[in-house]
C-alpha positions as CSV (number, residue, x, y, z in Angstrom):
1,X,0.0,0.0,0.0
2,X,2.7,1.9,-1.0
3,X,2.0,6.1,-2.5
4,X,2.9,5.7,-6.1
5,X,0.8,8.4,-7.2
6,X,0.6,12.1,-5.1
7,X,-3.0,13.3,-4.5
8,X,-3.4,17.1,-3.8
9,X,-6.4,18.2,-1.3
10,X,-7.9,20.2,-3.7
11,X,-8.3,16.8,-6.1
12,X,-9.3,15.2,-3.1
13,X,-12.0,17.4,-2.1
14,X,-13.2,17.7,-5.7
15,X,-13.5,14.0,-5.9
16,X,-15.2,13.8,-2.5
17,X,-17.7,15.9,-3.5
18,X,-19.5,12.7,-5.7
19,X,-19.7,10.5,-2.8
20,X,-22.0,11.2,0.2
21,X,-19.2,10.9,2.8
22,X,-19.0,14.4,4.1
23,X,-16.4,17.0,3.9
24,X,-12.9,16.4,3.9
25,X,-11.1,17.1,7.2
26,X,-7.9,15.6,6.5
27,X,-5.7,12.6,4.8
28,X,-2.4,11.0,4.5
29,X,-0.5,8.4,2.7
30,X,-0.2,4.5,3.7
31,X,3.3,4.0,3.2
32,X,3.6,0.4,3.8
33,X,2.6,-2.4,1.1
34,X,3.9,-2.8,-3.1
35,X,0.5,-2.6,-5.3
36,X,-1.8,1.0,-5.0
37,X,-1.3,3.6,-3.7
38,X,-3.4,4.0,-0.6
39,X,-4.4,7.0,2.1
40,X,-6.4,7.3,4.9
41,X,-9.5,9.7,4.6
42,X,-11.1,11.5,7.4
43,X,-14.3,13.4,6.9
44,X,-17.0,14.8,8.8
45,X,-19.0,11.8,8.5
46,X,-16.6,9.2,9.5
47,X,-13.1,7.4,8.5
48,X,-12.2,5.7,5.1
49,X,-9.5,4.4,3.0
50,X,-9.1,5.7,-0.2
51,X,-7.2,3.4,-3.1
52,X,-5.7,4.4,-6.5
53,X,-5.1,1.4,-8.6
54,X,-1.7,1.2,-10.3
55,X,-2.1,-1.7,-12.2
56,X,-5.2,-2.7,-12.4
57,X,-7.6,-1.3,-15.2
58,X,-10.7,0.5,-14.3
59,X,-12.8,-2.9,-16.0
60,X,-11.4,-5.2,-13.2
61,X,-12.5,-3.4,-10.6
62,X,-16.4,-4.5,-10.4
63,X,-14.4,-8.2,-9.4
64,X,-12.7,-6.8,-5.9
65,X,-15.4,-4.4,-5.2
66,X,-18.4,-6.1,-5.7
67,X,-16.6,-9.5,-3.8
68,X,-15.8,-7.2,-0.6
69,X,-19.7,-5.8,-0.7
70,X,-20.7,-9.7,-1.1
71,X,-18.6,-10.8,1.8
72,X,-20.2,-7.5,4.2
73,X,-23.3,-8.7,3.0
74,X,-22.8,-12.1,4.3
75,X,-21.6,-10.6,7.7
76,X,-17.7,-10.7,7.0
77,X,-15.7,-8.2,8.8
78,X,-14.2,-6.5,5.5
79,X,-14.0,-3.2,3.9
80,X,-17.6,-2.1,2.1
81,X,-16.9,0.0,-1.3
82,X,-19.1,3.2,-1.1
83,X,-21.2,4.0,-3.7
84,X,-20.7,8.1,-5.6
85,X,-24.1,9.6,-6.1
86,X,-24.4,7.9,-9.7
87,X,-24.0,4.8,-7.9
88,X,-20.6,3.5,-8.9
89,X,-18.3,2.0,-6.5
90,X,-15.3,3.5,-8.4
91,X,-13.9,6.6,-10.7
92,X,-10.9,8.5,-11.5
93,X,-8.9,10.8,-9.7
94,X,-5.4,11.8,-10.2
95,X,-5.3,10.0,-13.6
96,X,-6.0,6.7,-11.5
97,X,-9.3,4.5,-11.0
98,X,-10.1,5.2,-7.3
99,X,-12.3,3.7,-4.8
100,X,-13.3,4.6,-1.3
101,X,-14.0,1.7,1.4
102,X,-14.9,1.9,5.0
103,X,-11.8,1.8,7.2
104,X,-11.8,-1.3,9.6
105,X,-10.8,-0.4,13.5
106,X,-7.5,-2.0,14.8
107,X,-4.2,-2.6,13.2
108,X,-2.1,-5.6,12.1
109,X,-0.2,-8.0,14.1
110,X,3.2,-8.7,14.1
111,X,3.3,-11.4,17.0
112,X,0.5,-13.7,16.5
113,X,-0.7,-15.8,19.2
114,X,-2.8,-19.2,19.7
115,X,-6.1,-16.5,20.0
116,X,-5.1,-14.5,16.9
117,X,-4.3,-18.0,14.8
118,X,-8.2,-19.4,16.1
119,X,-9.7,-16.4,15.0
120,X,-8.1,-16.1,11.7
121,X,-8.7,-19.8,10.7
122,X,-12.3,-19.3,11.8
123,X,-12.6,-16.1,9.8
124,X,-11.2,-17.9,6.6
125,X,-13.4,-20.6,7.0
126,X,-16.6,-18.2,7.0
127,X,-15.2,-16.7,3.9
128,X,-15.1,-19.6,1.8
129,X,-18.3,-19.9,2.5
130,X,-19.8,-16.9,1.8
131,X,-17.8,-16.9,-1.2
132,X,-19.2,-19.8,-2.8
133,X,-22.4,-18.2,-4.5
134,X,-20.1,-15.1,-5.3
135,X,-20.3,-14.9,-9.1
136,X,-17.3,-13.1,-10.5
137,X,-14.7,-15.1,-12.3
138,X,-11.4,-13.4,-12.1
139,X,-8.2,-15.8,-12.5
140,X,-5.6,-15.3,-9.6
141,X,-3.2,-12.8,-10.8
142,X,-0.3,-14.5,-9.1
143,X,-1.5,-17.9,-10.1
144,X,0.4,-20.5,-12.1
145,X,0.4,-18.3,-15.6
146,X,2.3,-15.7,-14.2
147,X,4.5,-17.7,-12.1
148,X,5.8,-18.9,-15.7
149,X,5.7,-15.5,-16.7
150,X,8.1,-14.2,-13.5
151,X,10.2,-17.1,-13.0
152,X,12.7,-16.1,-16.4
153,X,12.7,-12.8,-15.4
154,X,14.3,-13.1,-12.2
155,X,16.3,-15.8,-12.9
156,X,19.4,-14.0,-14.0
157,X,19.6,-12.7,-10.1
158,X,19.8,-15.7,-9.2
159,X,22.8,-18.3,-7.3
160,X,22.9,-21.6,-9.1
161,X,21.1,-23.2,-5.9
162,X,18.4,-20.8,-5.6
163,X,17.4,-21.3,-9.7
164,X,17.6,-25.2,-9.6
165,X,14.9,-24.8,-6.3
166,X,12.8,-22.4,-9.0
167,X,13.2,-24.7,-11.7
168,X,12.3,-27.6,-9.2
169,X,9.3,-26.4,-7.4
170,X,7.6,-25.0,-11.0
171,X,8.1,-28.1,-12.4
172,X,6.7,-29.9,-9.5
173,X,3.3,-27.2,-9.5
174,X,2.7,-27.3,-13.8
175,X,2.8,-31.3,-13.7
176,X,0.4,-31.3,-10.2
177,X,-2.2,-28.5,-12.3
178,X,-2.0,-31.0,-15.4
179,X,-3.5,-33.5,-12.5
180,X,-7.2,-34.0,-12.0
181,X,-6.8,-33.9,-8.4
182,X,-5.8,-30.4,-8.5
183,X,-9.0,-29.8,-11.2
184,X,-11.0,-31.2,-8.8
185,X,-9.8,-28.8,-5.8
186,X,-13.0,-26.9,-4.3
187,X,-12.3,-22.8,-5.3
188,X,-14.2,-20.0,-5.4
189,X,-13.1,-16.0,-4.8
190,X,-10.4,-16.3,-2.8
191,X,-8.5,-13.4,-0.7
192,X,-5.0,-15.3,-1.7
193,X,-3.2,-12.5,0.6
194,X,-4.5,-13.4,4.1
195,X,-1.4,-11.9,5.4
196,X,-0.7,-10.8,8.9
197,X,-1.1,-7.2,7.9
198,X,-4.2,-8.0,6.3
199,X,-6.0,-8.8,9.3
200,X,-7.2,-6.0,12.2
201,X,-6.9,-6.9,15.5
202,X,-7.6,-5.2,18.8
203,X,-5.7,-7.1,21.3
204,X,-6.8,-10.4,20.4
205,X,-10.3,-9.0,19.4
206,X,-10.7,-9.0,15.4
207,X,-11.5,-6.2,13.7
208,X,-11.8,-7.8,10.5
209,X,-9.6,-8.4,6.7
210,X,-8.5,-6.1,4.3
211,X,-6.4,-5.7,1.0
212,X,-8.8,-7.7,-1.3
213,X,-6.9,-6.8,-4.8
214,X,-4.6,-9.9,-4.9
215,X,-8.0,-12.0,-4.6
216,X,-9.0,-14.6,-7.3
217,X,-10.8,-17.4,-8.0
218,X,-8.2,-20.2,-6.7
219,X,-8.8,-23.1,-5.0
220,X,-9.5,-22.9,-0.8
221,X,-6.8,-25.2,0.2
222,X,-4.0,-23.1,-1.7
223,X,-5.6,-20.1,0.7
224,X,-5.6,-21.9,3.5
225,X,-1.8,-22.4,2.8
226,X,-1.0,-18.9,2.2
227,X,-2.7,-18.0,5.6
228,X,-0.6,-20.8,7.4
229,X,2.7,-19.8,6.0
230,X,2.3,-16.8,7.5
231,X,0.7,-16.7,10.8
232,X,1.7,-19.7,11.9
233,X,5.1,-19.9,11.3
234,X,8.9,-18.8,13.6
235,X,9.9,-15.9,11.5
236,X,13.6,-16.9,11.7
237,X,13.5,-20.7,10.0
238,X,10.4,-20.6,8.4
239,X,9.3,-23.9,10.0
240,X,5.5,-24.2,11.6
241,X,5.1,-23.2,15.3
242,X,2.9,-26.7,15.7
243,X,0.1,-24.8,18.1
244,X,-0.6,-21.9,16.3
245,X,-0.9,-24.1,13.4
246,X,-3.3,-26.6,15.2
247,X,-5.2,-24.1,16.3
248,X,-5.2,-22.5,13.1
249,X,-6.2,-25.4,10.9
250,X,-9.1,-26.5,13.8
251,X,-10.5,-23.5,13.7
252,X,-10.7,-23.2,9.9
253,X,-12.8,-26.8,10.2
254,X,-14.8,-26.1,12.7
255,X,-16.1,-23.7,10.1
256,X,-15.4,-26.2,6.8
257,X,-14.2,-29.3,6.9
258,X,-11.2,-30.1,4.3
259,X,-12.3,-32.9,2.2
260,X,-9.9,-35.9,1.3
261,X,-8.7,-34.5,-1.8
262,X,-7.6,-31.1,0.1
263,X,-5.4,-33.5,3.0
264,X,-3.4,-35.3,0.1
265,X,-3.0,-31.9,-2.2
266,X,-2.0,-30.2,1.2
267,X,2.0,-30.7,1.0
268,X,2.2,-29.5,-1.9
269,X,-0.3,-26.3,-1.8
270,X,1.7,-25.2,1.2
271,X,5.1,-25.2,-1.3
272,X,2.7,-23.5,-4.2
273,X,2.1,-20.7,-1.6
274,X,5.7,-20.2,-0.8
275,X,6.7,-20.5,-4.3
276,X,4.1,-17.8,-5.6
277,X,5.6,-15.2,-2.4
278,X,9.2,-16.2,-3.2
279,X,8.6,-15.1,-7.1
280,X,6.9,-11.9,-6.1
281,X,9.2,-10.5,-3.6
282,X,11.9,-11.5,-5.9
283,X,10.7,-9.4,-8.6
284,X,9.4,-6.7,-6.7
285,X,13.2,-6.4,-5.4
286,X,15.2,-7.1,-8.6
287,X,12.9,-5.2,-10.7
288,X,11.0,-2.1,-8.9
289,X,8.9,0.2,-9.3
290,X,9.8,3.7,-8.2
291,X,7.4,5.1,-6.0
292,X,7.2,8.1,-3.2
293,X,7.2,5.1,-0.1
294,X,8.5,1.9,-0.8
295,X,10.3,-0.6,0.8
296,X,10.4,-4.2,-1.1
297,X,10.1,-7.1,1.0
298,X,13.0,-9.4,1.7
299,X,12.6,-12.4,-0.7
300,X,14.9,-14.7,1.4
301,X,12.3,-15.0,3.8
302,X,10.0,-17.5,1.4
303,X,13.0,-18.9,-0.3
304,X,13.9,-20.6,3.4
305,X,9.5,-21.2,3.7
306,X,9.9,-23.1,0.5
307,X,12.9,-25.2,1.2
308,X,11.1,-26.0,4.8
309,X,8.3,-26.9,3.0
310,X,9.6,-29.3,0.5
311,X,12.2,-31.0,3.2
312,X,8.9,-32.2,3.9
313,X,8.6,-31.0,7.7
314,X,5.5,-31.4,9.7
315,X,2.5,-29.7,8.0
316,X,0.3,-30.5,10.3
317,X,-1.2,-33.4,8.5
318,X,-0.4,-36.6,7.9
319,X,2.0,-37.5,5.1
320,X,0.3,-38.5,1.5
321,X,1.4,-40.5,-1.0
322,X,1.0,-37.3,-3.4
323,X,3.8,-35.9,-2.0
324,X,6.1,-38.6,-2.7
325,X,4.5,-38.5,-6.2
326,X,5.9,-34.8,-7.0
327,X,9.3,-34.5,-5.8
328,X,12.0,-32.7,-7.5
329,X,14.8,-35.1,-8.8
């Protein structure tokens, strides 16, 4: 959520003026994040966040927006788009398609906890299901396509070792997509960024998710892995702290289940999610973007996920014979 584009107060107020929100009493830039550039909006009628979309075109949109007003509806703690007085949920400003959400109270966590681990698994649960009658079809951006696209392009930054694990673990994911197990995955709208700065807390008390504009129609188990691979893991060595993944996982089947299919694709959806945050941070880092506030994320931090992930350490499930099936030799 980093400032790429600079938005005066006169534009702002000018833009305000289609959206029954008040007037403006004052804003200021997000600086942390690598996609939109972001502010926080203050008006006499309450607090919102303001996005400017860098990259995606103005005919995406509808996909994000109307999936965060689907999950409100459904009673998900999440961002609701508001509507300008024409009723669109988004327009231009600054040269930019914009879009104004409610802002969520609390702030992200940087130390979770057994109570912050239950109540994210719980959350996720309750999104896949009210996700399932969500109609919109957009792919994953960071899906398997542009994994293929990324991969070449950072490979020349790379040490011999670290390009035979990229070789290795896309190898490993194209032949698994080719498989019908993975065509037979349950997936709907997914948030596919169910990061630990993507969830509010107060204390332990939830305030709810945000940053919807990674989110794609991908399969729940690969989300589920995302979330795990972050929340539930020692930051230094990348392996699984066992109860907070536990508690994690229980709490995400209390809500839904995982069917048999989802247990023996698991092993290898958690290395898909560290392979698809390894590729991005590496090419956010090799190959940037300038912006007014940005700091690119260290990429070594998945790499070490991944190669945890395919030593085949504890998951948190029991070992399946697809695992074995898709090894890199």
């Amino acid at each position: 959520m980093a400032v790429f584009t600079p938005v005066s107060r006169h534009q702002l107020e000018s833009w305000l003026a289609h959206y029954p929100v008040g007037a403006l009493a004052s804003f200021e830039g997000i600086a942390s994040g690598i996609e939109n550039s972001n502010f926080f909006v203050d008006t006499d009628a309450g607090r919102w966040v303001l996005t400017l979309f860098e990259r995606l075109p103005a005919d995406k949109l509808p996909f994000y927006l109307e999936l965060m007003r689907h999950l409100a509806s459904h009673g998900i703690a999440c961002p609701d788009p508001v509507t300008d007085r024409a009723g669109g949920l988004h327009s231009m400003l600054a040269g930019r398609p914009a879009a104004l959400v409610t802002r969520l109270r609390g702030s992200g966590v940087t130390r979770p906890v057994v109570a912050h681990c239950l109540a994210v698994g719980r959350l996720l649960g309750q999104m896949h299901l009210a996700a399932r009658d969500y109609q919109g079809t957009e792919a994953n951006a960071r899906g398997l396509p542009w994994w293929e696209k990324a991969a070449p392009e950072v490979m020349p930054f790379l040490t011999p070792p670290q390009a035979e694990l990229l070789q290795c673990e896309l190898a490993l994911q194209q032949a698994f997509a080719r498989t019908d197990a993975s065509r037979d995955l349950p997936r709907s709208a997914v948030h596919a960024d169910l990061f630990r700065d993507n969830v509010l807390f107060e204390g332990e008390t939830l305030g709810g998710v945000i940053d919807f504009y990674f989110a794609g129609v991908d399969t729940w188990v690969f989300d589920l892995a995302v979330t795990c691979n972050d929340w539930c893991i020692d930051d230094a060595s990348g392996a699984f702290d066992p109860a907070r993944l536990n508690a994690l996982l229980q709490a995400y089947e209390a809500e839904r289940p995982l069917l048999e299919i989802e247990r023996a694709a698991w092993p290898l959806m958690l290395r898909a999610a560290a392979l698809r945050f390894w590729l991005s941070r590496l090419h956010d880092f090799h190959l940037p973007r300038p912006a007014e506030k940005l700091t690119p994320k260290d990429p070594t931090h998945f790499e070490r996920i991944l190669r945890d992930r395919a030593s085949g350490a504890d998951s948190g499930q029991a070992a399946s014979p697809m695992q074995g099936a898709y090894e890199c030799r």
